[in-house]
N, C-alpha and C positions, 0 to 999 in steps of 0.2 A: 303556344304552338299552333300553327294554321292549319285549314284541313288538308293541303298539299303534302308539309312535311308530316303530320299526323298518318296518312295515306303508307305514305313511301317507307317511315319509319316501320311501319310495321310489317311492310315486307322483307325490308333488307333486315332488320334486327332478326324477324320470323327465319329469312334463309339461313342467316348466319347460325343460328341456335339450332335448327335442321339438321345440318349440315355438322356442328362439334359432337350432337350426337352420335351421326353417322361415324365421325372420327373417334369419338371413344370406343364404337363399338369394334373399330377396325385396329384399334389401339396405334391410331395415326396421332400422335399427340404432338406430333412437330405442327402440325393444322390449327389445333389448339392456339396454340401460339400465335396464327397466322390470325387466327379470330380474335382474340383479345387485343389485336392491331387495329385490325377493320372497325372494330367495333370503336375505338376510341376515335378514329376517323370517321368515323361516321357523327360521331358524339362531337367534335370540331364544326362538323357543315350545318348540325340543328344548330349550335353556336350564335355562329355567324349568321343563318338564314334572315334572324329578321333585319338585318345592317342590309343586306347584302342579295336578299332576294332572288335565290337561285331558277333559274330556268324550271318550267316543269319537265320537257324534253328534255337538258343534261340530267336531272335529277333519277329519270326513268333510264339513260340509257348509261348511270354506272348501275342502278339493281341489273341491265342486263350484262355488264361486265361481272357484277357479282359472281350471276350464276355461273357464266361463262368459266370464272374461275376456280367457282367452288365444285364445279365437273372437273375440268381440270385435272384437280388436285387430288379426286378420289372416287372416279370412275374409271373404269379398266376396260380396255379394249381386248379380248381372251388377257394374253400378259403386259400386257402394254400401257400401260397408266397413260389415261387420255393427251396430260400434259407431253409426253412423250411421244406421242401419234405424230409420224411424217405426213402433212394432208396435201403437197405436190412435191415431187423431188426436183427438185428447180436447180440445187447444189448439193454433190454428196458430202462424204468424208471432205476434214473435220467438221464442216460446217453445218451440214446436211440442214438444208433450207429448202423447201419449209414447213418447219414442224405448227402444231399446234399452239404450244408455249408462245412462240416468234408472235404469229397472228394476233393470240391476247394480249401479248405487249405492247403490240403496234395499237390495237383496239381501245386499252386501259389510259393510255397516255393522250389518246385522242380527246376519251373525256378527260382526263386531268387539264390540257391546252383550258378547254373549254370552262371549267370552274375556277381556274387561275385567271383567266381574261376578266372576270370579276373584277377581282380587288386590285388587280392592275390597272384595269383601266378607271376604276374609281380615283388611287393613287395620284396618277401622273395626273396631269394639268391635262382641259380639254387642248388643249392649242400645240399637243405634244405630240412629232408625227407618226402615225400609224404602223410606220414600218418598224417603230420604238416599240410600240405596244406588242407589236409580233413579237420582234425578240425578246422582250422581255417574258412575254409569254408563255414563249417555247422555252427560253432558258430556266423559268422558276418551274414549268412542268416537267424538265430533265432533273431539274435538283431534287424533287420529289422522287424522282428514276432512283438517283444517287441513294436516297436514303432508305429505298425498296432493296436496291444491293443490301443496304448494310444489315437491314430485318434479317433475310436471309443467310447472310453470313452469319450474323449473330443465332439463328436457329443449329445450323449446320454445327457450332459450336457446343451449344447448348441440348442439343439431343443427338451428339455424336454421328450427324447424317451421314456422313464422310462426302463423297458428292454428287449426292441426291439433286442438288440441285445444279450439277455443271461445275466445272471448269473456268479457268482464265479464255476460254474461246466462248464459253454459252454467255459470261457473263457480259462481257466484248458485244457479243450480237444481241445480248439485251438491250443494252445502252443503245446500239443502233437501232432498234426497234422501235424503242419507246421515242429517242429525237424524230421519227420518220412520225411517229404517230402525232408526236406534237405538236411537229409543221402541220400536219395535215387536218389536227384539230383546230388549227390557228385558222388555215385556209376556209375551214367550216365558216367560219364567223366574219372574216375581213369585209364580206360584203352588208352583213349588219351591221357593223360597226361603222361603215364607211356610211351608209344611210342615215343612221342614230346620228353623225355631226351633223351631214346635212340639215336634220328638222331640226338641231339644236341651236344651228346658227342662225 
């Protein structure tokens, strides 16, 4: 392991392990859960680092998703669980936009665009047009979206949340979140990636 991911691992393992004890003490153990996810993904990106060579900037800026989420999830605003914090009422009822949650969705899926740009653009051939590698980008970091529903559903399930975590409307404006984040992780990068042919050809 290099001193990069050596670095970074041991911060986000560090939060992660903070943070479950913070949730046993709060007897949050649906979080639990949420950790021993993170954490295998996390264990997926050392994986692949040495193929694959991740960014030191995306590398830093999911530990600050991390936090972002691991506040989230088990800081309280007087009653108000951060995730649940409206931070502009831009839309109320049912939608009431926009909460805190919305914003790390949007923010989380950003960096995902950005670590999926990887191995897709490894993938496809150089000579394969660029607007291909966006969508495809965006599309494999919404299918990541998808399987984030499904964690949570499976939690809600499994420690009887009932809905802790939202409805067929919150789940709705996650999906939308996280595609808005994708594009615009995608947009991050278009202009490297448009450079990187250039000196390649």
């Amino acid at each position: 392991m290099n001193k990069k991911m050596s670095y970074t691992s041991i911060v986000y393992l560090g939060m992660i392990i903070g943070f479950a004890i913070r949730s046993l003490i709060m007897h949050n153990y649906e979080f639990l859960f949420y950790a021993v996810i993170l954490s295998g993904f996390w264990g997926i990106i050392m994986k692949t680092d040495a193929r694959l060579n991740y960014p030191t900037t995306t590398l830093i800026l999911l530990i600050v998703w991390l936090a972002t989420h691991l506040f989230g999830g088990t800081i309280f605003i007087g009653e108000t669980k951060l995730y649940d914090l409206m931070l502009i009422p831009i839309v109320g009822e049912p939608y009431q936009i926009l909460k805190y949650d919305q914003l790390i969705h949007f923010f989380c899926y950003l960096v995902m665009a950005r670590f999926i740009f990887i191995p897709v653009s490894k993938v496809l051939r150089p000579s394969a047009p660029l607007w291909l590698v966006g969508v495809l980008t965006i599309l494999a970091a919404c299918g990541i979206g998808a399987i984030n529903e499904i964690v949570e559903f499976a939690a809600v399930i499994a420690f009887n949340a009932g809905d802790s975590v939202g409805g067929y409307t919150n789940t709705a404006l996650d999906i939308v979140c996280n595609t808005l984040g994708a594009t615009a992780g995608w947009f991050t990068l278009v202009g490297s990636a448009r450079n990187n042919r250039k000196l390649a050809a």
